[in-house]
VOSETOR-163985 format. One line per 8 residues: number of its first residue (from 1); their letters; for each residue x, y, z of N, C-alpha, C, CB. Coordinates in Angstrom, 2 decimals, always signed. Atoms other than C-alpha are relative to their C-alpha. Glycine has a CB too. Example, Ala and Ser with C-alpha at 12.3 -4.5 7.8 and 13.67 -1.06 7.14 Angstrom:
// VOSETOR-163985
1) AS) +0.89 -1.19 +0.00 +12.30 -4.50 +7.80 +0.90 +1.20 +0.00 -0.99 +0.03 +1.25  -0.82 -1.19 -0.06 +13.67 -1.06 +7.14 -0.77 +1.09 +0.73 +0.41 +0.46 -1.42 $
//
This chain:
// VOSETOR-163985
1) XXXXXXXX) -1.03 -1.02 +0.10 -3.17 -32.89 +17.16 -0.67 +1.37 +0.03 +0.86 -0.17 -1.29  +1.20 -1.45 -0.31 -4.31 -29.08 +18.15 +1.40 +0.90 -0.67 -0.70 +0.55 +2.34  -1.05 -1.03 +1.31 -2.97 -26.13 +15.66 +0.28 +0.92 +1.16 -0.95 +1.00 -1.78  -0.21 -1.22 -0.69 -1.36 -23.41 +17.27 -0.61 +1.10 +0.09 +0.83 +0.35 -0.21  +1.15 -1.25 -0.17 -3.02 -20.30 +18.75 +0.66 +1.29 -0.73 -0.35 +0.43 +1.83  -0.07 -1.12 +0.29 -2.96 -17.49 +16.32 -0.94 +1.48 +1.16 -0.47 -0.27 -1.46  +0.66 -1.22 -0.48 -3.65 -13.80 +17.87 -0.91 +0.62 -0.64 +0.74 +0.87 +0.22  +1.07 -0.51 +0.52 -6.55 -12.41 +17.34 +0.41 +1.43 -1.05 -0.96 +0.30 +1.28 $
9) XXXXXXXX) -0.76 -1.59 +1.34 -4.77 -8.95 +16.10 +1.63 +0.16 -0.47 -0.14 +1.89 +0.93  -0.84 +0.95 +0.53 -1.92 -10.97 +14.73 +0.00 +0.37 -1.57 -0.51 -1.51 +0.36  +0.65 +0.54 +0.70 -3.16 -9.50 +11.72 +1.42 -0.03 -1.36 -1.55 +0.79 -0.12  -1.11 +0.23 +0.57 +0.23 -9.59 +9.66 -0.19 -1.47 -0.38 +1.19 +0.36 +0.85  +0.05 +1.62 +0.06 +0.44 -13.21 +10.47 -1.20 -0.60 -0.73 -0.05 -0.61 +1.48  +1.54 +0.56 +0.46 -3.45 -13.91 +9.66 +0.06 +0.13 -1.79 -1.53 +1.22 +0.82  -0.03 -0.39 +0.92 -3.27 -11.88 +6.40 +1.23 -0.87 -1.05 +0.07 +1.32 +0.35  -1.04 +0.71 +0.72 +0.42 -13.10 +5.00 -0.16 -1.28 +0.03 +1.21 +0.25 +0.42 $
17) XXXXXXXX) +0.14 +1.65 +0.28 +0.24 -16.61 +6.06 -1.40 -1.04 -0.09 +0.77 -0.60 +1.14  +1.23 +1.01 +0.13 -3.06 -17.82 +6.75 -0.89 -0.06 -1.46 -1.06 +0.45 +1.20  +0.95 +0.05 +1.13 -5.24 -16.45 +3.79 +1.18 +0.32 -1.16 -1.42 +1.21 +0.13  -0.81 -0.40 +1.42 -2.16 -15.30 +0.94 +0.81 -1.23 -0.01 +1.04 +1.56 -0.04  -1.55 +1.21 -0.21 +0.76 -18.23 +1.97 +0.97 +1.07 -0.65 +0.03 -1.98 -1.17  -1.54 -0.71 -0.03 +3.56 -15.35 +1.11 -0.61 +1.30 +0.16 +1.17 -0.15 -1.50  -0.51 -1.50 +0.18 +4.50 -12.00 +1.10 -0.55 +0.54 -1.06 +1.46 +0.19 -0.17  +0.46 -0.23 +0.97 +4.13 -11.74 -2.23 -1.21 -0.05 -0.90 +0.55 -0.28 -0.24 $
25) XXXXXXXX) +1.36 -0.14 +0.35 +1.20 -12.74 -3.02 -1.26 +0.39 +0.80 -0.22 -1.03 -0.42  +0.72 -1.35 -0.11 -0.52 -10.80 -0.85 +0.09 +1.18 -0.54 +0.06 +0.34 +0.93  -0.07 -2.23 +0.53 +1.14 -7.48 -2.11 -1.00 -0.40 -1.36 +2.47 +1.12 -0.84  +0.40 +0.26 +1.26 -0.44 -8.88 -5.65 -1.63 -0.08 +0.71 +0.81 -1.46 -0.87  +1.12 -0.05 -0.29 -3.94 -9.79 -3.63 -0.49 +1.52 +0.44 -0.13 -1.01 +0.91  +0.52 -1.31 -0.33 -4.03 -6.18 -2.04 +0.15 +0.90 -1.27 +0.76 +0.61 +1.26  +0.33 -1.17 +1.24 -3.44 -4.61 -5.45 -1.01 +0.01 -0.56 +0.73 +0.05 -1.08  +1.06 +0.24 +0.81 -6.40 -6.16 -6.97 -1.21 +0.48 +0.83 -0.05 -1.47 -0.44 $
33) XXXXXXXX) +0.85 -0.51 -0.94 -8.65 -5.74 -3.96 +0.13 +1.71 -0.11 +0.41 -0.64 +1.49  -0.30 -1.46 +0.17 -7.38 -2.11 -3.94 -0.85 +0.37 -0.90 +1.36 +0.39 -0.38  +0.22 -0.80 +1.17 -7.79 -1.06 -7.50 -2.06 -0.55 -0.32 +1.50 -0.62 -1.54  +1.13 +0.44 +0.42 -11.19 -3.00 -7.45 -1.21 +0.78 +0.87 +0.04 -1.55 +0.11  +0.75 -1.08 -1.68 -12.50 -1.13 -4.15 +0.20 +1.66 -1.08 +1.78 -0.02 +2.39  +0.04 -0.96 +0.49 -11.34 +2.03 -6.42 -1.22 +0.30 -1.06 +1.14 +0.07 -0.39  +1.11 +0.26 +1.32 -13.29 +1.02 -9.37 -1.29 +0.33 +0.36 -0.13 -1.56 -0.54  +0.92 +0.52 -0.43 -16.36 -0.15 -7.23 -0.67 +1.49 +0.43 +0.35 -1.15 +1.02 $
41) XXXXXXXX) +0.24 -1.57 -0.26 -16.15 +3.64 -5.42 +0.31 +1.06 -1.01 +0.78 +0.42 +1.12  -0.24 -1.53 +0.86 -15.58 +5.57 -8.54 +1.11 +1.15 +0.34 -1.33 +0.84 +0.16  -0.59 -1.39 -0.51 -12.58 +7.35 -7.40 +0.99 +0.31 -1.19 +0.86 -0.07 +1.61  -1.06 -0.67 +1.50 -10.31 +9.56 -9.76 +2.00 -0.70 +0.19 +0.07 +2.62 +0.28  -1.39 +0.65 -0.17 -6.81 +8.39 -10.68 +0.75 +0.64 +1.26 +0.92 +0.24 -1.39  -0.87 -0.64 -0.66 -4.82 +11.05 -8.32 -1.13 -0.53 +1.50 +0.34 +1.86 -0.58  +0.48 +0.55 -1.15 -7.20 +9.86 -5.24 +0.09 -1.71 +0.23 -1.40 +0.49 +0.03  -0.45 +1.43 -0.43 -6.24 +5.91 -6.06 +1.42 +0.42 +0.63 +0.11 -1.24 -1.39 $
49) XXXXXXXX) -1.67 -0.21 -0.26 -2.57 +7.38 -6.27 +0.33 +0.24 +1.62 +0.60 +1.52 -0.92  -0.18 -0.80 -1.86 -3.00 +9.09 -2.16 -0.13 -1.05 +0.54 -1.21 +1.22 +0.81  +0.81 +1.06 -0.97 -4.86 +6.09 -1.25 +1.12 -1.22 +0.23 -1.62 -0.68 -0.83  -0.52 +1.21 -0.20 -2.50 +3.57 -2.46 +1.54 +0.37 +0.90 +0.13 -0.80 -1.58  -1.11 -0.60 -1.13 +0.52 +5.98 -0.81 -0.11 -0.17 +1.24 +0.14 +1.31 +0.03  -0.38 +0.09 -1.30 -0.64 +5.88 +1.82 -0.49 -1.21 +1.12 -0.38 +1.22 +0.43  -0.08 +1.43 -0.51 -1.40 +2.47 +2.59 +1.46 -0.73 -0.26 -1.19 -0.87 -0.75  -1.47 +0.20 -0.01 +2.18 +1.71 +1.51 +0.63 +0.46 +1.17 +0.63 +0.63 -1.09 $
57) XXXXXXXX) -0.98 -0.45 -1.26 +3.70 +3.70 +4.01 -0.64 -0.77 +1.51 -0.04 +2.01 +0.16  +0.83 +0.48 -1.21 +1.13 +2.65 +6.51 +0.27 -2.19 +0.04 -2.15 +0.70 -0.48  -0.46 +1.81 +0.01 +2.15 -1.45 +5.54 +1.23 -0.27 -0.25 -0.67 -0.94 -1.10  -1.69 -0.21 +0.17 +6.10 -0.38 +5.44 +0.38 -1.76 +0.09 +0.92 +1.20 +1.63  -0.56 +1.27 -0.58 +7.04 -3.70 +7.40 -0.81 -0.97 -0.88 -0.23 -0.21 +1.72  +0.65 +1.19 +0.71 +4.52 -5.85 +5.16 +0.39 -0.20 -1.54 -1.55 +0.18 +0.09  +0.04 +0.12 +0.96 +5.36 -5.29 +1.90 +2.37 +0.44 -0.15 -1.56 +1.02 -0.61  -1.53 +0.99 +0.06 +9.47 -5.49 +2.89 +1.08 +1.82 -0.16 +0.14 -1.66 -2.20 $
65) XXXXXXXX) -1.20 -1.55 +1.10 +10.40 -1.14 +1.10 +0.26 +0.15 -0.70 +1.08 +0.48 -0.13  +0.23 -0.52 +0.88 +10.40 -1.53 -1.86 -0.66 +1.09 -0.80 -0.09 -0.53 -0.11  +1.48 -0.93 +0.17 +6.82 +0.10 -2.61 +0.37 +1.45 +0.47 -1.42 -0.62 +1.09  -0.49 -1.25 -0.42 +7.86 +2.60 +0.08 +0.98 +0.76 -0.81 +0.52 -0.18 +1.16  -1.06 -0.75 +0.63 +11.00 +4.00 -1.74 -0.13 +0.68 -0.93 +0.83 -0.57 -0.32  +0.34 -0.72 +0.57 +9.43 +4.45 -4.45 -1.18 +1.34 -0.24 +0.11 -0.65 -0.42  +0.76 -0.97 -0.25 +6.65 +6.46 -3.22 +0.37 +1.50 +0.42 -0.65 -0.50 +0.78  -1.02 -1.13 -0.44 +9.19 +8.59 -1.35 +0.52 +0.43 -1.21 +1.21 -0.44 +1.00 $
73) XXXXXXXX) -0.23 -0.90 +0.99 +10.44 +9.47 -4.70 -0.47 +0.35 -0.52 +0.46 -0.03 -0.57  +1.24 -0.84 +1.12 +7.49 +10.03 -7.01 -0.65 +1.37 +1.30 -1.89 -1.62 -0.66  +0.37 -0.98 -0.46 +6.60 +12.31 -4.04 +0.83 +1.11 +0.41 -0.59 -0.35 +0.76  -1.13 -1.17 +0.40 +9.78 +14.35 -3.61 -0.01 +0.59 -1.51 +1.54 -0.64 +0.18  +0.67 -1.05 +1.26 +9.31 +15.03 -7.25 -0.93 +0.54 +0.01 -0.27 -0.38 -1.08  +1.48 -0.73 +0.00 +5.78 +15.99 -7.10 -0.10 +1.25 +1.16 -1.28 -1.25 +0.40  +0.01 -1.28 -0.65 +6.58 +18.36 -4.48 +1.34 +0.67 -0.12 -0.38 -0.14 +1.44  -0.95 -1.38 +0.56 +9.90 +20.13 -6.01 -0.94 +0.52 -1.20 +1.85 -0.46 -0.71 $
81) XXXXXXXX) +0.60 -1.10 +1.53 +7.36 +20.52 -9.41 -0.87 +0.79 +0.94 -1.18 -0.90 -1.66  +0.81 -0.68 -0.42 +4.70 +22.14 -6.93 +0.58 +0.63 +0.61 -0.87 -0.38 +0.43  -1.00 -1.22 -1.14 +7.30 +24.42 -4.85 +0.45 +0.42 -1.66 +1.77 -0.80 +1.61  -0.29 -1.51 +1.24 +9.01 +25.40 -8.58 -1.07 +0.62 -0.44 +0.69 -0.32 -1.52  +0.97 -0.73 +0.25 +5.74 +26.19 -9.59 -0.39 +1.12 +0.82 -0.85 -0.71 -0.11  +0.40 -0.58 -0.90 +4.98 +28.14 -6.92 +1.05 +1.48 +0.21 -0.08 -1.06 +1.10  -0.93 -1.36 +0.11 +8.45 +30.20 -7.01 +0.17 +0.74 -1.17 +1.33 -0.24 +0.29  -0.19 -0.48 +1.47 +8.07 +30.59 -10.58 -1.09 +1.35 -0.21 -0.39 -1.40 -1.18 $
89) X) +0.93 -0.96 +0.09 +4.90 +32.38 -10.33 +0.56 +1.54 +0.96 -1.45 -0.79 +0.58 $
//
């Protein structure tokens, strides 16, 4: 019996089903990998925060919109406090 031909840059497919078996437990494998890659490089909290933004937006379709939505809002806040700040002064 011969397995079917995955695509080489398939990598949705490769990632979700071959090495996680769901959805979900990839988003849970890329958090740990993430925060551990942060650790490993020493980076400051507000540079995990960009990093992990913007791999969210950048894996919209993989992780379903949740993640996204809320990024879109912690960052509409964070930029009305840095525009009132800004008119305040």
């Amino acid at each position: 019996m011969s397995s079917a031909y995955i695509s080489p840059l398939n990598l949705q497919y490769i990632f979700q089903n071959v090495f996680s078996g769901s959805p979900d437990i990839f988003f849970a494998i890329f958090m740990i990998v993430f925060s551990i890659l942060a650790g490993y490089f020493r980076m400051g909290s507000l540079t995990y925060v960009m990093l992990l933004a913007l791999a969210s937006i950048m894996l919209y379709a993989w992780f379903g919109g949740g993640l996204y939505l809320i990024i879109v809002f912690i960052g509409g806040l964070l930029i009305f406090w840095v525009i009132s700040k800004l008119v305040k002064e």
